[in-house]
C-alpha positions in Angstrom: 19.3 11.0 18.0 18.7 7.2 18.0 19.9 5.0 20.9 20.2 1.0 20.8 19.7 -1.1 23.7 20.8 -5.0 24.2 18.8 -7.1 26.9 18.4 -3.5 28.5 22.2 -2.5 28.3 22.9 0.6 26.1 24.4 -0.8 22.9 26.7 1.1 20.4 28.0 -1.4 18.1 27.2 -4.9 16.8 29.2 -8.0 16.2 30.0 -8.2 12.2 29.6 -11.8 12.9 26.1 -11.6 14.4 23.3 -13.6 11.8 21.4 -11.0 11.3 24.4 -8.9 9.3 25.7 -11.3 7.6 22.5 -12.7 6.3 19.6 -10.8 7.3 18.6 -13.8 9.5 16.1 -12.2 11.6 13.1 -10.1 11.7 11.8 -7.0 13.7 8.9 -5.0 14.6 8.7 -1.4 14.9 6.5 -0.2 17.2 4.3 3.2 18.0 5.3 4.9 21.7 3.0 7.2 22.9 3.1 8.7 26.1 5.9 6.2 27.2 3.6 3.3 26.8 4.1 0.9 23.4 0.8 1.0 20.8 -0.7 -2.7 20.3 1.6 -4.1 22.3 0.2 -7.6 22.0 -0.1 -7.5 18.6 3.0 -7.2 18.2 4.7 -9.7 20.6 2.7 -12.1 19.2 3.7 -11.8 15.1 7.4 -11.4 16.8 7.1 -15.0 18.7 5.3 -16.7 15.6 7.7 -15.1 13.1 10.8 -16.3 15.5 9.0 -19.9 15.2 9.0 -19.7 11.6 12.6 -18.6 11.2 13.6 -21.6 14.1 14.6 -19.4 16.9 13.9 -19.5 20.8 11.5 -16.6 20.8 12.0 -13.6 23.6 10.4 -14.3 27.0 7.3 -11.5 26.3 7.9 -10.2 30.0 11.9 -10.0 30.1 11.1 -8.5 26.9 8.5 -5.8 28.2 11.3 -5.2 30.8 13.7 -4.7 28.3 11.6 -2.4 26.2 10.8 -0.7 29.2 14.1 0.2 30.6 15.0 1.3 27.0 12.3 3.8 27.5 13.3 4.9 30.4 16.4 5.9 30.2 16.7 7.2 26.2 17.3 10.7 25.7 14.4 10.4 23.1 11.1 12.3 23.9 8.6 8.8 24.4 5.2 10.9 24.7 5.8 10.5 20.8 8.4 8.1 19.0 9.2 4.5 18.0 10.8 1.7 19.0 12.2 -1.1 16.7 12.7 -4.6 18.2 15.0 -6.4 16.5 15.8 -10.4 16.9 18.2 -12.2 15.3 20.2 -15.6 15.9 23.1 -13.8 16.8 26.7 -14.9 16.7 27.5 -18.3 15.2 30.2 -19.6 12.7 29.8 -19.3 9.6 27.9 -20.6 6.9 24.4 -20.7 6.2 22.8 -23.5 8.2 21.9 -23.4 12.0 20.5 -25.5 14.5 17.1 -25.7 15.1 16.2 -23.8 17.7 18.7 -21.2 17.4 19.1 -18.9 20.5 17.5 -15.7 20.0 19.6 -12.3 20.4 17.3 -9.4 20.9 18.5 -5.4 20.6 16.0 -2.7 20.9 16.1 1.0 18.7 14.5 4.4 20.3 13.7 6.7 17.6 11.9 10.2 17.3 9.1 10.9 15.3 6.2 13.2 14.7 2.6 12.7 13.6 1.7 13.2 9.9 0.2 16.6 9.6 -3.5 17.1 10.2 -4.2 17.8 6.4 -3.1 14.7 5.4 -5.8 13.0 7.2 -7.9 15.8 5.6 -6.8 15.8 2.3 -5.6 13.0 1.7 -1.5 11.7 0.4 0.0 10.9 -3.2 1.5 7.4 -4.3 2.8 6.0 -7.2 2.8 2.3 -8.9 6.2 1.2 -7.9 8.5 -1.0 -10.7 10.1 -2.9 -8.0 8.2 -6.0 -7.7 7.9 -8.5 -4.8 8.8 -12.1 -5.2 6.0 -14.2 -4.5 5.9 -17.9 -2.6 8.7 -17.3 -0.1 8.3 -19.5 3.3 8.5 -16.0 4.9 5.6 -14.3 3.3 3.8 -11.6 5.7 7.1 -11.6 7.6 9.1 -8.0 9.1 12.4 -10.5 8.2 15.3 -8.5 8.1 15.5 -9.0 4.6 13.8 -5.9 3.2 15.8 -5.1 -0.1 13.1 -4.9 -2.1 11.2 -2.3 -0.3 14.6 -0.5 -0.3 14.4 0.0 -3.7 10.8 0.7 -4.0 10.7 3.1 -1.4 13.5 4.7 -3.2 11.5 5.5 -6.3 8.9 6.8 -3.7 12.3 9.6 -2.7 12.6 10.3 -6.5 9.1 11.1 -6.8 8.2 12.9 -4.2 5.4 10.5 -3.7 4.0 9.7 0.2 4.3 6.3 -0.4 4.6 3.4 -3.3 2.4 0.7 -4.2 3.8 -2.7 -4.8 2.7 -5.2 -7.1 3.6 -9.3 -7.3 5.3 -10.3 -10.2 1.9 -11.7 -12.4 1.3 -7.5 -11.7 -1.5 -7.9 -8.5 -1.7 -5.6 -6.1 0.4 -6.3 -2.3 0.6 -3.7 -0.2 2.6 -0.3 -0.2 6.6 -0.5 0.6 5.8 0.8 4.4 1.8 0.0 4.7 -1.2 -1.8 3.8 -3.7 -0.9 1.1 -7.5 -1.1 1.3 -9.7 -0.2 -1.9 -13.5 0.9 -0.7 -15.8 -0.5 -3.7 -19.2 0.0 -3.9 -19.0 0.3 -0.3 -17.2 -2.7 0.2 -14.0 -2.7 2.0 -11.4 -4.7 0.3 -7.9 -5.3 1.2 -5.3 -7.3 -0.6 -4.7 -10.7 0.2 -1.0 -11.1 1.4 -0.6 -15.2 1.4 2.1 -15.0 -1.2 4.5 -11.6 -0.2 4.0 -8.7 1.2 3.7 -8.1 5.2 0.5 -8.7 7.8 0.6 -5.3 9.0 -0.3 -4.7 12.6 -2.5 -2.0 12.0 -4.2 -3.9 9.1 -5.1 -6.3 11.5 -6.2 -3.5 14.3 -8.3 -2.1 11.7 -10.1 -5.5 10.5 -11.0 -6.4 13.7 -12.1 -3.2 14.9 -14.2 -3.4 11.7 -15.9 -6.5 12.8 -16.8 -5.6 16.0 -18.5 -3.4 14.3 -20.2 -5.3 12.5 -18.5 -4.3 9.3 -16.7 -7.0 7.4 -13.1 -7.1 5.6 -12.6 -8.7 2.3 -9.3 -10.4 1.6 -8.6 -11.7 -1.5 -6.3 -11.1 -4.5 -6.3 -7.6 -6.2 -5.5 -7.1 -10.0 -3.9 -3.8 -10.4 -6.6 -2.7 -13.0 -9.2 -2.4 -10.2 -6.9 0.2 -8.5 -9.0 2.8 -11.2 -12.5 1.7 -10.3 -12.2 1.7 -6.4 -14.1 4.5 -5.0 -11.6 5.4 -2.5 -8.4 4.0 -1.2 -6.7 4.0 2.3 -3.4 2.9 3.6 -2.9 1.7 7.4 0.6 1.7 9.3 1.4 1.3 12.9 2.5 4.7 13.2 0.0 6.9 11.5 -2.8 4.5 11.4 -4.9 5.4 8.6 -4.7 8.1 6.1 -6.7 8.8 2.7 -4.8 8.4 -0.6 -6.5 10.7 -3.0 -3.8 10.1 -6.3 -1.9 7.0 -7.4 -0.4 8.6 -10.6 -3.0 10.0 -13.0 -6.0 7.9 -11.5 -7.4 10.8 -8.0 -9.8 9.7 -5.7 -11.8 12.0 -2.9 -11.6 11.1 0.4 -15.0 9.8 1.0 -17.7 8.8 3.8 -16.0 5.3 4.2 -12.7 6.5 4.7 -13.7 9.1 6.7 -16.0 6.0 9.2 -12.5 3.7 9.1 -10.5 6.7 10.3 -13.6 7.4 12.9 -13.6 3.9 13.9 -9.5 3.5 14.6 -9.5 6.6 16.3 -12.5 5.2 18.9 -9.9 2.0 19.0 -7.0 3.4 20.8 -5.0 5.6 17.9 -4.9 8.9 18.6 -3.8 10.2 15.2 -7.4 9.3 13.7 -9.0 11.3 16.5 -10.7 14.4 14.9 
């Protein structure tokens, strides 16, 4: 069961008129509960209000919207020692047409869903992906957005269904390598860590960003730069992050398998030291 909440009422429908339906003018973040509390909290309050200043809205007040996210908590029927919660902002009800005035008030409803952790082998063994067709458009003013405007990764995850694949792999459309339709990729490389750079599409993950800085306070450095698909085949091991599951080990994209080696193995180590529980052997 899901349950919706709007500035900490319980909410069963939505205007057909609000923004955000009729054009997908918004964004949202979705967001790891565990044990009633929400995962990177600041992390994510802070892409929210810089995405809401990109798309020209008011952003939420971060401590109404705490209280909101909290009372949402409290009273769901959901079990919060493990689920997720979806904020989503949008500029709510106007008339229509596509224009707005800048700032546009911000109207903010929050989702309670259930979830479960991957299973253990996963992490062990490692998950399949493919290469998806579905491309993503590159040079958009809302690159690294959550906008609400996710109908590419609609149709990418849905070859990902067809398959039977854990997750898809997404290129740009001169064929580099993004991100996958519901994570981020890192190829390990002669024991460098490299991750895609995502200044054209594709979405700054929140875990992406847990795990880079949690790299360097290690002392163990991130590189970010544009990927060609071809060198997809000669990484020595790949990994995806995602807020929910943090890291996990891909071990085939197609016909090119990888095993799940000693780096992947340290990242997993060195998010689970950080806070996420999943990566905790």
């Amino acid at each position: 069961m899901n349950e919706w909440f709007h500035n900490g009422e319980r909410e069963t429908t939505v205007a057909i008129d609000d923004r955000g339906f009729q054009y997908g003018d918004g964004l949202f973040e979705t967001i790891a509960i565990r044990h009633g509390a929400p995962r990177l909290w600041g992390y994510h309050v802070e892409r929210l209000a810089a995405g809401c200043e990109r798309l020209g809205f008011a952003p939420p007040d971060e401590e109404a919207l705490r209280v909101w996210l909290d009372t949402a908590l409290s009273e769901t029927a959901v079990d919060t020692v493990y689920c997720v919660a979806k904020i989503i902002a949008t500029s709510g009800i106007a008339r229509r047409g596509y224009g707005r005035t800048f700032p546009s008030p911000v109207a903010v409803r929050i989702g309670v869903f259930p979830s479960a952790p991957p299973a253990a082998s996963k992490y062990r063994d490692g998950v399949d992906t493919l290469v998806c067709d579905t491309r993503l458009a590159t040079g958009s003013v809302t690159a690294g957005m959550k906008t609400l405007n996710r109908i590419e990764q609609v149709l990418a995850r849905s070859e990902c269904i067809a398959s039977g694949a854990f997750e898809g792999l997404t290129l740009d459309a001169d064929g580099k390598l993004i991100c996958g339709t519901m994570s981020n990729v890192f190829l390990v490389r002669k024991n460098d860590i490299v991750t895609p750079s995502l200044k054209g599409c594709g979405v700054q993950g929140i875990m992406r960003r847990h795990l880079i800085e949690s790299l360097r306070d290690k002392g163990r450095a991130t590189i970010e730069r544009e990927v060609p698909l071809r060198e997809l085949a000669k990484a020595d091991e790949v990994f995806l992050t995602n807020s929910q599951f943090g890291v996990l080990p891909v071990r085939r994209c197609d016909d090119t398998a990888w095993p799940v080696g000693s780096v992947t193995r340290d990242v997993i180590k060195v998010l689970g030291s950080a806070g996420i529980a999943e990566c905790r052997s």
